[in-house]
Steps between C-alpha positions, in 0.01 A plus 500: 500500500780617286609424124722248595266284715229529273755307188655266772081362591426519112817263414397303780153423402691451129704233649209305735247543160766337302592221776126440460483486129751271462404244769155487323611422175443100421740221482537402166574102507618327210410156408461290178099482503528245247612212776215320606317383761767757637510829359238558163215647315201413508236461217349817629877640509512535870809404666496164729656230671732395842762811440205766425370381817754520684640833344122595595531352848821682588390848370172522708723361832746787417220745418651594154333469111674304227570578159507164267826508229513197261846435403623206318710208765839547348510899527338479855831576739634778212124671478509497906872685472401752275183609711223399298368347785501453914487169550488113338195272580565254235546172667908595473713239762722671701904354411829593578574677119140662516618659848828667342241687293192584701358447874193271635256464697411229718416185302127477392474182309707212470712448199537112345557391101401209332531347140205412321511235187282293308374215690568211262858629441636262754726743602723440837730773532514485907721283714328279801615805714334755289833634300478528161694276251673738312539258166174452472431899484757506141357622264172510641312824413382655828266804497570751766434889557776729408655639838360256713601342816438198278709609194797554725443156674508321168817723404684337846371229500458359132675672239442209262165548494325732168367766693219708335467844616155623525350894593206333651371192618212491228669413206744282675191276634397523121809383355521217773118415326575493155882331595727813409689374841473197686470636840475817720572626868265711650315579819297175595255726672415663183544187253259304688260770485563647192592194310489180623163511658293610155481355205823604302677314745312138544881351293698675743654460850736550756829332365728598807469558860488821674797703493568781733876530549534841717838616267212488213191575611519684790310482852215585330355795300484813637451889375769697338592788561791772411770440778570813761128494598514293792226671711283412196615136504434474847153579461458309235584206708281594790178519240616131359537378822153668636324358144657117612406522886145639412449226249515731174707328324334167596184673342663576181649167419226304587336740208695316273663172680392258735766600716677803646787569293790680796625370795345639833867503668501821305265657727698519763725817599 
């Protein structure tokens, strides 16, 4: 064997080591772990909730490890752009604007809002046919997350309205307690469990209907990822739709809920 074939095997078993090296390295996923019963720490400091599971679910499907990145909601997308991270499992609903940025997955969860307001506030801001009444939201201080599907509805929708921008939904379910705003939008999955179904929120309830206009909220929430990677999207999607037909993600709602929390349809090729 001469000089020459001798380097050509040595920078070939360069190139396969480094092929190797790189498809072993984790996916680092970034999510708010703050954003409960969805994404947070627990006492003990161990990550939980539906998008760890799922995020688990996916990775053992696809055979890969994951790397956990906190990162605040409103730098999410940016943080994703500049590489500090693979993927977002962070209950984020898939829209139109989102799309221009970043790519999804198939949908995991389904993606609703709702307001919540004291219960002896009388207040009727919703229409017989479930449209909100735009005078009575005037003035009215409204809690919402800043960058949310929900901030941007209120924006469309309701400009009158005193919108509070929050970095988290902890202090704005505080300040809706102590009556720094009058009402918030949020994720009804959450608020129920988070809120409304412990003690904190016995004076509280549901003071509109559901609301899950598509141009909003999406088809649903799904994982983001940098566009360009479309063989990595599409097996993405094949692990969420394995995780719904083999009743995963059945398994990790009904951890939290008393109902599965996606719509089977997604299954389906």
């Amino acid at each position: 064997m001469n000089i020459k074939s001798i380097k050509f095997l040595i920078a070939g078993a360069a190139a396969l080591f480094a092929v190797s090296a790189a498809s072993a390295q984790p996916l680092r996923v970034g999510m708010e772990c703050t954003y409960a019963p969805f994404n947070y720490r627990t006492a003990d400091g161990v990550l939980a909730g539906y998008d760890v599971d799922v995020a688990n679910g996916v990775a053992e499907i696809m055979g890969v490890e994951l790397e956990f990145v906190c990162q605040q909601w409103d730098g999410m997308i940016p943080a994703l752009l500049a590489n500090k991270f693979d993927l977002i499992v962070a209950s984020m609903s898939i829209t139109d604007a989102r799309l221009e940025k970043i790519d999804f997955s198939g949908p995991y969860r389904s993606s609703v809002g709702r307001i919540i307001g004291r219960s002896d506030a009388n207040l009727e801001l919703f229409d017989d046919m479930g449209g909100p009444i735009a005078a009575k939201f005037d003035g009215l201080r409204v809690g919402l997350e800043r960058a949310s599907t929900y901030a941007n509805w209120f924006e469309a929708k309701l400009p009158g309205a005193d919108v509070v921008l929050y970095d988290g939904s902890e202090p704005m379910y505080l300040d809706l307690q102590n009556g720094r705003v009058d009402v918030i939008m949020t994720n009804p999955m959450k608020a129920q469990e988070r809120f409304l179904a412990n003690e904190e929120g016995n004076e509280f309830t549901f003071v509109s209907p559901a609301i899950n206009e598509v141009e909003f909220f999406g088809v649903g929430v799904g994982i983001g990822l940098r566009q360009g990677q479309d063989e990595l999207r599409e097996e993405l999607s094949a692990a969420i739709r394995e995780l719904i037909n083999n009743g995963s993600l059945t398994e990790y709602a009904l951890k939290i809920f008393p109902f599965p929390i996606h719509n089977p349809e997604w299954g389906k090729v």
